[in-house]
C-alpha positions as CSV (number, residue, x, y, z in Angstrom):
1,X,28.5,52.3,-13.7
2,X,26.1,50.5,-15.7
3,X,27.4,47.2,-14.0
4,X,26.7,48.7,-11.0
5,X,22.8,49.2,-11.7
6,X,22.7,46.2,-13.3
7,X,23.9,44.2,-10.0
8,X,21.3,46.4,-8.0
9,X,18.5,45.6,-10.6
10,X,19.1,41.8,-10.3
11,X,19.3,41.5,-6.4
12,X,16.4,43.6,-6.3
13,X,14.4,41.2,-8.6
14,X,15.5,38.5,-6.7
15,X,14.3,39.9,-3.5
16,X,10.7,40.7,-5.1
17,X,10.5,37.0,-6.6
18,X,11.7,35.6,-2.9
19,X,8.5,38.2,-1.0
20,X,6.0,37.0,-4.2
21,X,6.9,33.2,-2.8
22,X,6.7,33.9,0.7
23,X,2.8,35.2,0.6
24,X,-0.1,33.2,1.0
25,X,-2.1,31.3,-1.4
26,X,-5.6,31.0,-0.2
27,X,-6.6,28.3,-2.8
28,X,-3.7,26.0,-1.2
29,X,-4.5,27.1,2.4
30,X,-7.9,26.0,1.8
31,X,-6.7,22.5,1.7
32,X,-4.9,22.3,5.3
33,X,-8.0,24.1,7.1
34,X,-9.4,20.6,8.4
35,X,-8.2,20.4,11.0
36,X,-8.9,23.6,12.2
37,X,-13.0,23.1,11.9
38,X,-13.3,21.2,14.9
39,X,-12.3,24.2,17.1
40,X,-13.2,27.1,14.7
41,X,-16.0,26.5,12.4
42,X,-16.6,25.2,8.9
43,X,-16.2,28.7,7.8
44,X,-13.5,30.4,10.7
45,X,-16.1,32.0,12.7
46,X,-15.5,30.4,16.3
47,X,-17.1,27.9,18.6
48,X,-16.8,28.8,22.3
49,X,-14.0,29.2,23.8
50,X,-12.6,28.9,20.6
51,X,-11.7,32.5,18.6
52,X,-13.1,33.2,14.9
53,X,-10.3,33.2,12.9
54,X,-12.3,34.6,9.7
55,X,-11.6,38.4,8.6
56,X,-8.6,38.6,10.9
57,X,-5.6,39.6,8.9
58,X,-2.8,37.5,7.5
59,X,-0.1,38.9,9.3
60,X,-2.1,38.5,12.6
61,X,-2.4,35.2,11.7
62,X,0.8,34.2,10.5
63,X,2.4,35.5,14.0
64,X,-0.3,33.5,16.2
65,X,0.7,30.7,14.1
66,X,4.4,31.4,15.1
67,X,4.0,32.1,18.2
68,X,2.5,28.5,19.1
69,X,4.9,26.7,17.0
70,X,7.3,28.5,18.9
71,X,5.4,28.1,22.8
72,X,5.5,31.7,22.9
73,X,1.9,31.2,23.1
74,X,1.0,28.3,25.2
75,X,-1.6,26.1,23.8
76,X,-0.7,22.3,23.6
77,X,-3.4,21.4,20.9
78,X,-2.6,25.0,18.7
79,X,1.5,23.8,19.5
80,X,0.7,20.5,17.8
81,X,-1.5,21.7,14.7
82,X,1.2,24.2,14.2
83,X,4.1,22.2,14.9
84,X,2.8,20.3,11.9
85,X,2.9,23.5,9.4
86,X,5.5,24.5,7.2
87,X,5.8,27.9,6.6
88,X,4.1,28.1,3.2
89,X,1.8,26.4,4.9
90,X,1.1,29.1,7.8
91,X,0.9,31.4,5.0
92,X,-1.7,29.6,3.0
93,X,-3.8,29.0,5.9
94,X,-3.7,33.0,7.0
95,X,-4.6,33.8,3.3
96,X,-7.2,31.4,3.5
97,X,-8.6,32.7,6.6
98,X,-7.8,36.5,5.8
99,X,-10.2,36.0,2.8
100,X,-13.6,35.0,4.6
101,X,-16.3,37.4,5.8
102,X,-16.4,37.6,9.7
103,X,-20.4,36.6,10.4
């Protein structure tokens, strides 16, 4: 029985340590945001036609971010800056974003 727990206790761990990796580190995002001022501000908050991306949620971000790499959502330019993410990198990016004060 003990065994048993034991086996549950260290695929549960492993499963918490592969969700810690998996979130967003705004510090790293931070450094792939380039880019992404030309269209959206310095700081996230928009240029016409452009949307703010600053204050909106990682999780919204991360899907819009998936859903161009993927032409679910059909923007060439957003397909190519995308395209050009890894996923740690989506995440960093929404974490990044997530973290700024809408204006």
């Amino acid at each position: 029985m003990k065994r048993i727990f034991l086996t549950l206790g260290v695929f549960a761990l492993f499963g918490m340590v592969g969700a810690a990796q998996a979130a967003g580190d705004a510090q790293a995002g931070k450094t792939k945001v380039t880019a992404c001022a030309g269209c959206h501000g310095a700081s996230g908050e928009g240029k016409a036609p452009n949307p703010a991306l600053a204050g909106k949620s990682e999780d919204e971000l991360v899907q819009a971010m998936k859903d161009y790499k993927s032409g679910k959502r059909q923007n060439a330019i957003m397909k190519t800056f995308a395209g050009q993410l890894s996923d740690q990198d989506v995440a960093n990016v929404a974490a990044y974003y997530a973290t700024l004060k809408t204006k």
